[in-house]
C-alpha positions in Angstrom: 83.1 106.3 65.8 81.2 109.6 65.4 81.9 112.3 67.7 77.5 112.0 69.0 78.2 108.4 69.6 81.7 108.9 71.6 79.6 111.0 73.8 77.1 108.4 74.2 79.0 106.2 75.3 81.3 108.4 77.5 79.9 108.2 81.0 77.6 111.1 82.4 80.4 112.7 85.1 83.4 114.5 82.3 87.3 113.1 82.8 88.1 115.3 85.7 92.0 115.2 84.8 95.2 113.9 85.6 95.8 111.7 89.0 98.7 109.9 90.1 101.3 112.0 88.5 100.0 112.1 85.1 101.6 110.4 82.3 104.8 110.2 84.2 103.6 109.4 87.5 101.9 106.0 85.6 105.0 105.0 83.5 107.2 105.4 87.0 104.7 103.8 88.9 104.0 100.8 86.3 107.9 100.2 86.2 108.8 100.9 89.5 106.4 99.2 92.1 107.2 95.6 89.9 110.8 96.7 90.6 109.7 97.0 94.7 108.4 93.0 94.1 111.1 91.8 93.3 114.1 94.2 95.2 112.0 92.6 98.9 112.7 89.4 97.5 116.1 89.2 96.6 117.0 91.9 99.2 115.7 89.6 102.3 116.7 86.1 101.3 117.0 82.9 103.1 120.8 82.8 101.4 122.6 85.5 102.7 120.4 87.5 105.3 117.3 90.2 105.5 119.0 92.5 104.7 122.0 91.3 102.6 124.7 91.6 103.9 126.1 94.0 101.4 124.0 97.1 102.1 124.9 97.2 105.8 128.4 98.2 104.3 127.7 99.6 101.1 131.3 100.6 100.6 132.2 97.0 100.2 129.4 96.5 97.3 130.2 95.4 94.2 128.1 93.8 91.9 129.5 90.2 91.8 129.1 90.2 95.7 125.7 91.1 95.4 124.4 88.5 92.9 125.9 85.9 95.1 124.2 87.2 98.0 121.0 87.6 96.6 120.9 84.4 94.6 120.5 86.3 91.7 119.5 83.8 88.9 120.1 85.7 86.0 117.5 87.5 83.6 116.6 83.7 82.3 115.9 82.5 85.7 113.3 85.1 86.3 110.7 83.5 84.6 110.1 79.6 83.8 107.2 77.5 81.3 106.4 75.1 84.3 105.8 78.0 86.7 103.8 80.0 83.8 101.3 76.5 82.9 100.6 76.2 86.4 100.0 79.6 87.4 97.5 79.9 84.1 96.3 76.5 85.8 95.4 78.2 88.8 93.2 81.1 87.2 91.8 78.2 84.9 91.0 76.7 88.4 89.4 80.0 90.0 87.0 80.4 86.6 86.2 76.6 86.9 85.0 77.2 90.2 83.0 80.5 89.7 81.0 79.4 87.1 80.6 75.9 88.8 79.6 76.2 91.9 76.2 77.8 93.2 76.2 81.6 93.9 73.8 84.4 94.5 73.6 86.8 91.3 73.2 90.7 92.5 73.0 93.7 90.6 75.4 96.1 90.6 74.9 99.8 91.0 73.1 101.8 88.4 75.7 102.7 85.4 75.7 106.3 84.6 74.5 105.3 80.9 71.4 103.5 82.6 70.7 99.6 83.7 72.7 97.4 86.2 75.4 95.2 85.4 74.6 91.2 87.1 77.0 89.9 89.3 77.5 86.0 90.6 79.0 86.1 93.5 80.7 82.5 94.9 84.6 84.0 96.4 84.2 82.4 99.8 83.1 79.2 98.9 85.7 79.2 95.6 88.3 80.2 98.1 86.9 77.4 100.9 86.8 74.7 98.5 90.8 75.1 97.4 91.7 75.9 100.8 89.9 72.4 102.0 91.9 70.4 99.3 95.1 71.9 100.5 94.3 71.1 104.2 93.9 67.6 102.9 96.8 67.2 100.9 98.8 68.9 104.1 97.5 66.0 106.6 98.5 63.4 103.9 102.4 65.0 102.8 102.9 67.2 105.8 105.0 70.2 104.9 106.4 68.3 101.9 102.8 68.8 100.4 104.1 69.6 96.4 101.6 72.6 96.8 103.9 74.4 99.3 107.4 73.5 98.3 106.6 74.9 94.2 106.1 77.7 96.0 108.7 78.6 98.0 111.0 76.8 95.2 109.9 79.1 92.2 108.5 82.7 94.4 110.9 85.0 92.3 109.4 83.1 89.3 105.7 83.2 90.5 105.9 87.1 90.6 106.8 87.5 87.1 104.3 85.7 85.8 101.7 87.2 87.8 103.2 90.5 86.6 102.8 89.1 83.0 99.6 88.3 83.8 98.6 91.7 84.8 100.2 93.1 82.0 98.4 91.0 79.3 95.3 91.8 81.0 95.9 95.7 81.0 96.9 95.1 77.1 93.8 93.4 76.8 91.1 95.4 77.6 92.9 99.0 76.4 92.6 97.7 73.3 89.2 96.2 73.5 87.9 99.6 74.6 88.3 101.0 71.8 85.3 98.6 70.3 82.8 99.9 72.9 80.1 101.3 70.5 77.0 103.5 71.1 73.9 101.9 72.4 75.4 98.3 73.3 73.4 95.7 74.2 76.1 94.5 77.2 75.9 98.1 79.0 79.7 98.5 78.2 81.0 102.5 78.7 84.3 104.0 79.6 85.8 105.0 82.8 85.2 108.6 83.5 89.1 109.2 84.8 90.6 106.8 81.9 89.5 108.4 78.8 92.3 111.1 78.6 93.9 110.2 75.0 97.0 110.0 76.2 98.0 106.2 75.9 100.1 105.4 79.0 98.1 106.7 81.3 95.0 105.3 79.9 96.4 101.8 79.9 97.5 102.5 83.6 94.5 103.9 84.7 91.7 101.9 82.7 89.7 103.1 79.8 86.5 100.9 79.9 84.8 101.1 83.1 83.9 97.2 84.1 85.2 94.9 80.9 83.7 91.8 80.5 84.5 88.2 78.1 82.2 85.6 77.0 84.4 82.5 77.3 83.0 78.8 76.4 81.9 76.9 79.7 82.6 79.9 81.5 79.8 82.2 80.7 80.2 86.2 81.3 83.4 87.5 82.9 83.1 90.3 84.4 87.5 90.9 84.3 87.5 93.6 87.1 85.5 91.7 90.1 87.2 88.7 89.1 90.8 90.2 89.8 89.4 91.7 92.4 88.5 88.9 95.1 90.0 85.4 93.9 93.3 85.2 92.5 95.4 87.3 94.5 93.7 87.2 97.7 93.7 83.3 98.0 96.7 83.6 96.4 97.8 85.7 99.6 96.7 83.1 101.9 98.3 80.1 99.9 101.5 82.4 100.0 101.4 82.2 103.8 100.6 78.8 104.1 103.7 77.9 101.8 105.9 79.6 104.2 104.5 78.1 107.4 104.9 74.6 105.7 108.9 75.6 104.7 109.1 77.0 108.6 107.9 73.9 110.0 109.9 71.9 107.3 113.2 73.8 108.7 112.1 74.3 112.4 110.3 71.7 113.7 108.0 74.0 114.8 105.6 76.8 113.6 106.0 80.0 115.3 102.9 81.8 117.7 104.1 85.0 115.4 103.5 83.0 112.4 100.3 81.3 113.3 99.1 85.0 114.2 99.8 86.4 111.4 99.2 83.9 109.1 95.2 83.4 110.8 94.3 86.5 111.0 95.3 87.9 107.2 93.5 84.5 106.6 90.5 86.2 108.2 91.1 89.3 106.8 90.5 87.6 103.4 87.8 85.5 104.2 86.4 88.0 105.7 86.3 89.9 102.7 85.1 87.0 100.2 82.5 86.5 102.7 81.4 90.1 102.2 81.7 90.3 98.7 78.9 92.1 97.5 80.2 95.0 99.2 82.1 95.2 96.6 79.6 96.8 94.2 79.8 100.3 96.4 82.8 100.8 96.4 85.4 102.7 94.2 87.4 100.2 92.5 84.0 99.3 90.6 81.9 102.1 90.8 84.5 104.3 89.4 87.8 103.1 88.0 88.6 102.3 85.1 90.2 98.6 84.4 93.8 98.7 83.9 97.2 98.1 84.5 96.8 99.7 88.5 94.2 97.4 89.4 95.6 94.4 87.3 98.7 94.8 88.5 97.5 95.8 92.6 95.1 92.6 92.5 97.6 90.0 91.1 100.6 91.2 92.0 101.3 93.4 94.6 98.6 92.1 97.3 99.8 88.8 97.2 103.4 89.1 97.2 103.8 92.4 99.3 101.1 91.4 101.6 102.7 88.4 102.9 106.1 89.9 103.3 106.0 89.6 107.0 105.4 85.5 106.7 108.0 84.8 103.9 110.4 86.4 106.9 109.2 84.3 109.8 109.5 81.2 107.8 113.4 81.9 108.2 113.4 83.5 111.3 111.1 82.4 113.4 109.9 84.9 116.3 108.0 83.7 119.5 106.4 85.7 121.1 104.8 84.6 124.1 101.7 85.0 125.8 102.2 88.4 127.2 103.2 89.7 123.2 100.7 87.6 121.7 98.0 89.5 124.3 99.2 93.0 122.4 98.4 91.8 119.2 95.1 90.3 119.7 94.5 94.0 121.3 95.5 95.9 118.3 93.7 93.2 115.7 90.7 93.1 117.7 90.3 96.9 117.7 91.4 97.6 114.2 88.9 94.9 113.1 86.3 96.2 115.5 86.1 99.0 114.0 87.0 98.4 110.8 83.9 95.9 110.4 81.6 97.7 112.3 81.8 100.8 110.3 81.1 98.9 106.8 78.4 96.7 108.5 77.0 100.4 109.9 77.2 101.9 106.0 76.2 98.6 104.2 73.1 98.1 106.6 71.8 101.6 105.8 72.0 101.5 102.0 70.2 98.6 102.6 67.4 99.1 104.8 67.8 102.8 106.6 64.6 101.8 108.3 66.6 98.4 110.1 66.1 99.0 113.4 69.9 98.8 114.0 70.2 101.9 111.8 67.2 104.0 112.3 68.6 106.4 114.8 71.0 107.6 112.8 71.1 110.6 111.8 71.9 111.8 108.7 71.8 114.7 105.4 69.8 114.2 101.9 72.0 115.4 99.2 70.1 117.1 96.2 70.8 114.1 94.2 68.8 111.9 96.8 71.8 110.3 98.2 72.2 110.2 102.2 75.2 110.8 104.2 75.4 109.7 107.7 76.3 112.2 110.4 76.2 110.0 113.0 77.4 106.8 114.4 80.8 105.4 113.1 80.6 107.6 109.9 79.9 111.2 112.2 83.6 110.3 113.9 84.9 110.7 110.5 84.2 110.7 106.8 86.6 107.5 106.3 86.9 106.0 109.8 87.4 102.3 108.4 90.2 102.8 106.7 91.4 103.7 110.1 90.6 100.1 111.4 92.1 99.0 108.5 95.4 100.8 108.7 95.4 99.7 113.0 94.8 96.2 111.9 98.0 96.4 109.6 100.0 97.2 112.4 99.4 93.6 114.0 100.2 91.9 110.9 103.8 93.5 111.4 104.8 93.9 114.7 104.8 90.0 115.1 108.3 90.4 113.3 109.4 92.8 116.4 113.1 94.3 115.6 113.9 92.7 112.4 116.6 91.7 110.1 119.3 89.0 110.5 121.8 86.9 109.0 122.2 83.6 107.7 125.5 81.4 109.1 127.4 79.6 106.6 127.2 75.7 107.2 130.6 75.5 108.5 128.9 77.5 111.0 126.9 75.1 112.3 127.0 71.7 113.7 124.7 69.9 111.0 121.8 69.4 113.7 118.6 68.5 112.4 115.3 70.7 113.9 113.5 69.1 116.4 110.2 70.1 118.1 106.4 69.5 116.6 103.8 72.2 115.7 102.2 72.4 119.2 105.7 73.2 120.8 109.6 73.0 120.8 112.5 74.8 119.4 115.1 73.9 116.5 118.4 72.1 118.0 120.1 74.7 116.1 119.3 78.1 114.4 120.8 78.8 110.6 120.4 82.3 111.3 121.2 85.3 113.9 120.3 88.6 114.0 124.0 90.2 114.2 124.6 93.6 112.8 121.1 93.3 110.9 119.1 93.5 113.7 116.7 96.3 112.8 117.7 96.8 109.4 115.2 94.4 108.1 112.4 96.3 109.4 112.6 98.4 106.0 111.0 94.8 105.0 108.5 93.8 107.4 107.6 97.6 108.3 107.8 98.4 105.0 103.6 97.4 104.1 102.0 99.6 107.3 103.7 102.4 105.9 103.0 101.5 102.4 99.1 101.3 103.4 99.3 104.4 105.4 99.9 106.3 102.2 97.5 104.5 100.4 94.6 105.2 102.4 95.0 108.9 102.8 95.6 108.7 98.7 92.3 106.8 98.1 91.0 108.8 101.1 91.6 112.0 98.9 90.7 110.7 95.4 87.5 109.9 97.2 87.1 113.5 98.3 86.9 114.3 95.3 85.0 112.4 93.4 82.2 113.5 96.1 83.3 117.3 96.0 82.6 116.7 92.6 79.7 114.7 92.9 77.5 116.3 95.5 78.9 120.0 95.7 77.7 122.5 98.5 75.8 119.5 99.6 79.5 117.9 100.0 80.9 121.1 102.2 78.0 121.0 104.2 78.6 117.4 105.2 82.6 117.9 105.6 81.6 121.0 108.5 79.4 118.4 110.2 82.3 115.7 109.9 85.1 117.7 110.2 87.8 114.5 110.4 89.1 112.4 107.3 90.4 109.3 109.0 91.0 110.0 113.0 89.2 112.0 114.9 90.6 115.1 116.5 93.7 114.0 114.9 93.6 114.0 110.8 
């Protein structure tokens, strides 16, 4: 390719440099947060305890101790052909659905190389339909549904080949990129952030801006939105269903905690699918590049680090009353309150600024044409629903109140069975106490507010300055009328 025609196809705004550490920071990153996957799952285990045992006394740790305690399966245990057919089963499934099943076809927003990308948009009802045929296979099997025990029998085995999955994708289209060529009939370009040279970080970041496939049956893939909405959020929900199946299955019972939990990240997610055209707006499109950080984020990460707070009620269960579940509907209601008011508030006026639900506000025109709101939701401050967001987080872990505990050996116990239904009633006896690990496990179940703490204020700041860059003075003029990032008065 000729040095006129990489610029042609190079999107209008230049690489504006190194984020997330660099080179470094995106080898570290792409080898460490996999490592995170799979150190919560063998460090909070139904075998042993949440925390092992082991690192309450870490002067007792050896490494023999430890692989008994975790269950550790050995290198060749980490990854299994059954698992890996049905897992590529399941995306078969979610393209199946996409391209069968009716959906409204939007365009996206204008590419910086000119024209709109077409988008067909079915998530909720994709996500409905496999959800339904669960349910049904549930009211037939009960919690012995095969669905729910493959699960929780192959989880360690289910993130690797997600994380192969991600990384064959992030393979995939860095080396696909490089046949983007001038002029293109498909509108393909490169990211403006991914196009560094340097190969790591390119891969990690994403080089082409939105790749797409042409598969037989399946039509036009657009990779990115794909990974974006279906497999890993349903998957997130299926992963929560699976555990309340193996808590019922070992209880009797399902926890208020878990039906909590697991009902409201269900909303969360349908929420989201329902919405899904919201999707065109917002960064993870409009500006990233494909690659291994949203591969890996989408397929791997969300589900399996999302539902870390359910995988540890199914083995200890935590009721919490009427009085505790009262908190949490408090703190999900106004998370989500504002949360979903403040993207209905922006979406709207994109829309239609003359809706009459919208009018009022008030707002500046940027040179460039564009219009940022001054008032309403967005004139608290410049990012106030990822603020909602975050609050909303915070009920999807304090359902596990002061956690950690430890699992009695069977000579423990009396060899009861559970007893109790799903409306009511308590096990005869309980495998597990909290002991010496009570708060230690929190480093678990705490560990995802505080994980999406930081990465709101990160994709709070990237964002910053993509529009620093974007609208200039107009920018600075807009931060002095909306002094606050995320909470007002506060940050």
């Amino acid at each position: 390719m000729s040095k006129s025609e990489r610029k042609s196809v190079l999107p209008s705004e230049p690489s504006h440099g190194y984020e997330f550490g660099g080179p470094l920071g995106a080898f570290a990153t792409s080898f460490g947060l996999p490592l995170v996957c799979y150190l919560a799952t063998f460090l909070c285990n139904d075998i042993s305890g949440c925390p092992v045992p082991s690192a309450l006394h870490p002067s007792s740790l050896s490494i023999a101790k430890l692989k008994e305690e975790t269950g550790w399966p050995g290198f060749q245990g980490l990854a299994s052909t059954k698992v890996t057919a049905w897992v590529l089963a399941y995306y078969s499934l979610s393209l199946v659905l996409q391209a069968a099943l009716p959906g409204a076809v939007t365009e996206g927003v204008e590419l910086s190389s000119g024209g709109r990308l077409e988008y067909k948009f079915n998530a909720f009802s994709s996500a409905l339909t496999v959800v339904i045929i669960a349910a049904a296979g549930t009211f037939i099997q009960g919690p012995d549904f095969p669905l729910w025990t493959f699960i929780w029998d192959n989880y360690t085995q289910l993130i690797t080949v997600n994380l192969g999955v991600a990384f064959s994708l992030a393979c995939f289209v860095y080396a696909r990129s490089f046949s983007v060529k001038a002029g293109n009939k498909e509108q393909r370009e490169l990211a403006a952030g991914g196009h560094s040279g340097n190969l790591v970080y390119d891969w990690f970041i994403g080089r082409e801006l939105n790749p797409r496939v042409t598969l037989p049956v399946f039509g036009t893939i657009d990779i990115k939105a794909f990974c974006e909405l279906r497999p890993g959020m349903l998957g997130w929900v299926l992963l929560n269903l699976a555990f309340c199946a193996h808590q019922y299955k070992v209880y009797g019972y399902v926890s208020d905690s878990m039906i909590f939990i697991t009902s409201f990240q269900a909303l969360y997610v349908f929420d989201a699918l329902y919405m899904e055209p919201s999707i065109l707006t917002t960064m993870d499109i409009t500006t990233d590049g494909f690659g291994f950080m949203l591969a890996f984020g989408d397929l791997a990460w969300l589900p399996f680090i999302y539902s870390l707070q359910a995988r540890y009620l199914a083995v200890y269960p935590v009721n919490l009353g009427y009085t505790g579940l009262a908190g949490l509907f408090a703190v999900q209601g106004f998370g989500y309150y504002i949360f979903r008011s403040a993207n209905n508030e922006k979406n709207r006026f994109r829309t239609n600024p003359k809706d009459p639900k919208v009018a009022h506000l008030k707002y500046i025109e940027t040179k460039s044409g564009s219009k940022l709101l001054i008032s309403g939701w967005w004139g608290m401050a410049r990012h106030i629903n990822y603020t909602g967001d975050w609050i909303m987080a915070w009920s999807y872990c304090l359902p596990t109140g002061i956690a950690g505990y430890i699992v009695q050996q069977p000579s423990s116990l009396n060899g009861h069975p559970a007893d109790g239904s799903i409306f009511g009633g308590t096990p005869t006896r309980s495998p597990v106490v909290q002991g010496e690990a009570r708060g230690w496990g929190m480093a678990i179940t705490y560990f995802y507010v505080v994980y999406f703490a930081i990465l709101l204020v990160h994709r709070e700041m990237r964002d910053e300055e993509k529009c620093m860059r974007k609208y200039g003075k107009d920018w600075e003029e807009y931060r002095k009328k909306v002094p606050w990032r995320l909470i007002p008065y506060i940050y």
